[in-house]
C-alpha positions in Angstrom: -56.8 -129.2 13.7 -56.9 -125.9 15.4 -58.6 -124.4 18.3 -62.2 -122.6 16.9 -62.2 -118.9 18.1 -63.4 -118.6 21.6 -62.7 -122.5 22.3 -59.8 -124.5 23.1 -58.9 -128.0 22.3 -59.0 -130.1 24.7 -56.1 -132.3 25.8 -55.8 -135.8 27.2 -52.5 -137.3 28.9 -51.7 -141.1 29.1 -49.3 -142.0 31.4 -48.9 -139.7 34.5 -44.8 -140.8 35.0 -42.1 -137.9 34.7 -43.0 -136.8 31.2 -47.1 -136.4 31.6 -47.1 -135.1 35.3 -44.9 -132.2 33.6 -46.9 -131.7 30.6 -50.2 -131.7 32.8 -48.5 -128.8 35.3 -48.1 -126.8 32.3 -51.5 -127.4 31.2 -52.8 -126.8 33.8 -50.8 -123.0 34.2 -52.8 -122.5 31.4 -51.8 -122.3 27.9 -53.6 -120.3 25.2 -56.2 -122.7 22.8 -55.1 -125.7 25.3 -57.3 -127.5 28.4 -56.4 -130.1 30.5 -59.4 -132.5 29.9 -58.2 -136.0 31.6 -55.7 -138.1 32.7 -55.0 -141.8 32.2 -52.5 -143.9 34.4 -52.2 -147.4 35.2 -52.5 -146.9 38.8 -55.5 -144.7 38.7 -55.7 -144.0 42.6 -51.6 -143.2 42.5 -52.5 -140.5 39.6 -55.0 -139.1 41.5 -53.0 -138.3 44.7 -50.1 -137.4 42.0 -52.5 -135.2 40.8 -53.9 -133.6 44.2 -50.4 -133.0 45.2 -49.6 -130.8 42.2 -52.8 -128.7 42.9 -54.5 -130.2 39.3 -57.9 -130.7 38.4 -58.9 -133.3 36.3 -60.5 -135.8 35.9 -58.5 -139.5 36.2 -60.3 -142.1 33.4 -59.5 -145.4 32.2 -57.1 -145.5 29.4 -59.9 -145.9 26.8 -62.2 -143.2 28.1 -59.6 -141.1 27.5 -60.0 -140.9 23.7 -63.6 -140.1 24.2 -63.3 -137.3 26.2 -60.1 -135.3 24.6 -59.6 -134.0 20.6 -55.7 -134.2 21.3 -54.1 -137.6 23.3 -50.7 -137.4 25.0 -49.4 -140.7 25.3 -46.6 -141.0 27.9 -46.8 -145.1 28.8 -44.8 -148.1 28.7 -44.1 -149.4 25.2 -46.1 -152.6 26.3 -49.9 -150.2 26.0 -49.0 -148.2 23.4 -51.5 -149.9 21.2 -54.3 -149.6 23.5 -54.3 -146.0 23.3 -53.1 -145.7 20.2 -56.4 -147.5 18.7 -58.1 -145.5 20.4 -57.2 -142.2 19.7 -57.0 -143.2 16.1 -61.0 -145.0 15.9 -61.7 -141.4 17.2 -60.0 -139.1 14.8 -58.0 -137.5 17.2 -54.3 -136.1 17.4 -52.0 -138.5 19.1 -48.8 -137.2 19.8 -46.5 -140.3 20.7 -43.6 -141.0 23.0 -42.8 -143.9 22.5 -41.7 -143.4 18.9 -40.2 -147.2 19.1 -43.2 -148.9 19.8 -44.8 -146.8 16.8 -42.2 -148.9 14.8 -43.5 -152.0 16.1 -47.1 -151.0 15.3 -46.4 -149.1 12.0 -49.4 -150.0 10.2 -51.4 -147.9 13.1 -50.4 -145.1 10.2 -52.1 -146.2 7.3 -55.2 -146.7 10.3 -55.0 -143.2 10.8 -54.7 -141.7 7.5 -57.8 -143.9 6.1 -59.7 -142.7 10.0 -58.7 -138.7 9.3 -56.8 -138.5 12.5 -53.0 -137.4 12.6 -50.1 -139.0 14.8 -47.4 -136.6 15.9 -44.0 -137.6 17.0 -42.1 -134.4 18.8 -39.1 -133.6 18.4 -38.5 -135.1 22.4 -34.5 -135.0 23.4 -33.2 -134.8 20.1 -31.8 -131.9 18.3 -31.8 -131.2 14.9 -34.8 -133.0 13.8 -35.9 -130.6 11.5 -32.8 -130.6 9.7 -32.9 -134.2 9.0 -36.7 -134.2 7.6 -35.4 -131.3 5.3 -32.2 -133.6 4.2 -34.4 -136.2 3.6 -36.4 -134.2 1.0 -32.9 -134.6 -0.9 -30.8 -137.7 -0.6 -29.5 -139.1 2.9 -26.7 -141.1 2.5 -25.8 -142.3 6.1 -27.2 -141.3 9.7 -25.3 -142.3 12.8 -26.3 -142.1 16.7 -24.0 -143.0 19.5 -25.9 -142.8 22.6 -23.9 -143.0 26.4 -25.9 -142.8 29.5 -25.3 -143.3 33.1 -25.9 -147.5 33.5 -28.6 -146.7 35.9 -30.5 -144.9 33.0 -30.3 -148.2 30.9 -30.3 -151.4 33.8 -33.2 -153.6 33.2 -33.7 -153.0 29.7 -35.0 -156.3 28.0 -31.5 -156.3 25.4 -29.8 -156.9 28.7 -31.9 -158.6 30.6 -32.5 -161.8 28.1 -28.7 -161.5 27.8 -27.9 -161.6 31.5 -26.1 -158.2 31.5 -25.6 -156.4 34.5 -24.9 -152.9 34.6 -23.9 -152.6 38.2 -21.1 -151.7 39.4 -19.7 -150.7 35.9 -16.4 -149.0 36.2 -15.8 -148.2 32.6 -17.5 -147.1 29.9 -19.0 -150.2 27.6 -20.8 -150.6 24.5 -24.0 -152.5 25.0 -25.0 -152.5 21.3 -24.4 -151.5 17.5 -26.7 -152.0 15.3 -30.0 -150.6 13.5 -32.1 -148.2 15.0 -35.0 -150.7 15.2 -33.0 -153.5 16.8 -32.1 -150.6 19.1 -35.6 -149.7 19.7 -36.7 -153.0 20.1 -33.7 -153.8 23.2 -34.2 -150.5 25.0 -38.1 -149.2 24.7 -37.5 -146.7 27.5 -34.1 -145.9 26.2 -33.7 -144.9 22.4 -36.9 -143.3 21.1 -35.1 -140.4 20.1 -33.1 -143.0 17.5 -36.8 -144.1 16.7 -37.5 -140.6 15.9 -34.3 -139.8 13.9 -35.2 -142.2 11.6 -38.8 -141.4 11.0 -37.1 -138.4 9.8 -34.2 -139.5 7.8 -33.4 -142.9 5.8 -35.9 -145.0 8.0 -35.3 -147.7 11.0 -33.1 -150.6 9.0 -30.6 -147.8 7.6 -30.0 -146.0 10.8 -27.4 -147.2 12.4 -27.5 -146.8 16.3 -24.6 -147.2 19.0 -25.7 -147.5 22.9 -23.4 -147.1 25.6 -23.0 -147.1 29.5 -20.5 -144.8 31.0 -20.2 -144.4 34.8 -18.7 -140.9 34.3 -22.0 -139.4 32.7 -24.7 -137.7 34.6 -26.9 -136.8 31.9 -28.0 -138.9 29.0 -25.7 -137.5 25.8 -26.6 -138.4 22.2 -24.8 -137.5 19.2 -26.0 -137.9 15.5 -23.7 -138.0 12.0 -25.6 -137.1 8.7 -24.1 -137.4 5.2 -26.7 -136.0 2.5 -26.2 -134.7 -0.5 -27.8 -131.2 0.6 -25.4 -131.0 3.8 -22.9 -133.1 6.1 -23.6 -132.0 9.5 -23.3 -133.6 12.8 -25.1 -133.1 16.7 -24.9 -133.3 19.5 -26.9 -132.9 22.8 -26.5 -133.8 26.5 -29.7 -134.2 28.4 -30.5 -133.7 32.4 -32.1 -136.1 33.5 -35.9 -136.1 35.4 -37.1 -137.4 37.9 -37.0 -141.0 36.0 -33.6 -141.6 35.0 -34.3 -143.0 31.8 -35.7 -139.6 30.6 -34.4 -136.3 29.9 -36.1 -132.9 31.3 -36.2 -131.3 27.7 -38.8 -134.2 26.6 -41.8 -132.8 28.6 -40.6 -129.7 27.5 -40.9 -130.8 23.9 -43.9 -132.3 24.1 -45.5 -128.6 25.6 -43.8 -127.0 22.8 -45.0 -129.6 20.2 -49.2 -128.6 21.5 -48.4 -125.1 21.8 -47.4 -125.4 17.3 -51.0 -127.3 17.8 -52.9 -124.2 17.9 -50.3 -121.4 17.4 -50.9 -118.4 15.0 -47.3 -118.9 13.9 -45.3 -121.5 14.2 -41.4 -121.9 13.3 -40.0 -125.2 12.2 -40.6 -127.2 9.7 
């Protein structure tokens, strides 16, 4: 979908947290063949004064208005409504670009929904580098893909791995693995934490053959990741450390990908595969 000359598409954002109140600022600035059309939150009366406050107009709907009234969806929510909207979008043929690239494991057959519906979901590239070197890799054969995430403990407390296990990160004076294993056991423990592994693996060797390493380390202040491919086109290996936002369980660079994601939207050119 591109924007018709003379009209831009029109943009919806779900989730009004760290990630969407960015995206929405940026919209709102104004970018070329993009309009802020509505916003969706939980706490509708909290996104409105979030909204007042950053000098933006528009128009604060319930989650599945939101579908109704925008041709591209931004959803930015907990992994617990991902399906709401993502039903939505998809019953209305529309783009849904997806955060919460874990929870699109856990819902997977929403794809084959969207391909039989005509509309399109897009996953951005979010905090992770290197993405489109792994979809190209994976054109050839991908033999192994590795991610060892460390982040400050207060970027991963309360995450539901730790939580049914009693684990405490407070207080930690050391650095200590918290888990090893796939990348969707990983997504599954820490929804808020690991989508970037969910989104390596879309792009590579899938979600059972990614394996995916999640640390705490008291010494970090920004959330670091770093990936290991072995394919037979090319060995390489990345790495990327990530200020946090506003919500430490984010980095900045993922609003930022998401604006650069709806910019290649409706772009004359666009680089990247």
């Amino acid at each position: 979908m591109a924007a018709r000359r003379g009209k831009s598409l029109t943009v919806g954002i779900a989730g009004l947290g760290a990630i969407g109140l960015e995206v929405a600022k940026r919209l709102a600035k104004g970018i070329p063949g993009l309009k802020l059309a509505a916003v969706s939150a939980r706490d509708r009366k909290a996104a409105a004064a979030r909204l007042k406050e950053a000098g933006i107009k528009a128009s604060v709907v319930p989650l599945p208005e939101l579908a109704r009234r925008a041709e591209i969806v931004v959803e930015c929510l907990p992994a617990t409504e991902f399906r709401a909207i993502a039903e939505a979008a998809i019953a209305k043929r529309r783009i849904l670009v997806v955060l919460s690239a874990g929870a699109l494991l856990a819902n997977f057959d929403l794809v084959e929904r969207a391909r039989k519906r005509d509309a399109r979901i897009v996953v951005p590239t979010g905090a992770l580098i290197g993405l489109d070197a792994v979809r190209a890799a994976a054109e050839g054969e991908i033999r192994s893909v590795r991610m060892v995430t460390r982040k400050p403990p207060a970027a991963l407390e309360g995450a539901p791995y730790l939580v049914a296990r009693g684990i405490s990160l407070v207080g930690l004076s050391a650095p200590r693995k918290l888990f090893e294993g796939s990348a969707r056991d990983g997504a599954a423990g820490f929804p808020a934490n690991v989508n970037v592994a969910a989104a390596l693996s879309l792009a590579g060797i899938g979600p059972d053959r990614t394996t995916l390493e999640i640390w705490a380390d008291p010494s970090l202040t920004r959330n670091t990741h770093a990936i290991d491919v072995d394919a037979d086109s090319a060995r390489f290996s990345m790495r990327i450390e990530n200020v946090p936002s506003e919500n430490p369980k984010t980095g900045r660079i993922t609003a930022l990908s998401v604006v650069a994601c709806l910019k290649s939207l409706v772009a004359p050119l666009r680089i990247g595969s």
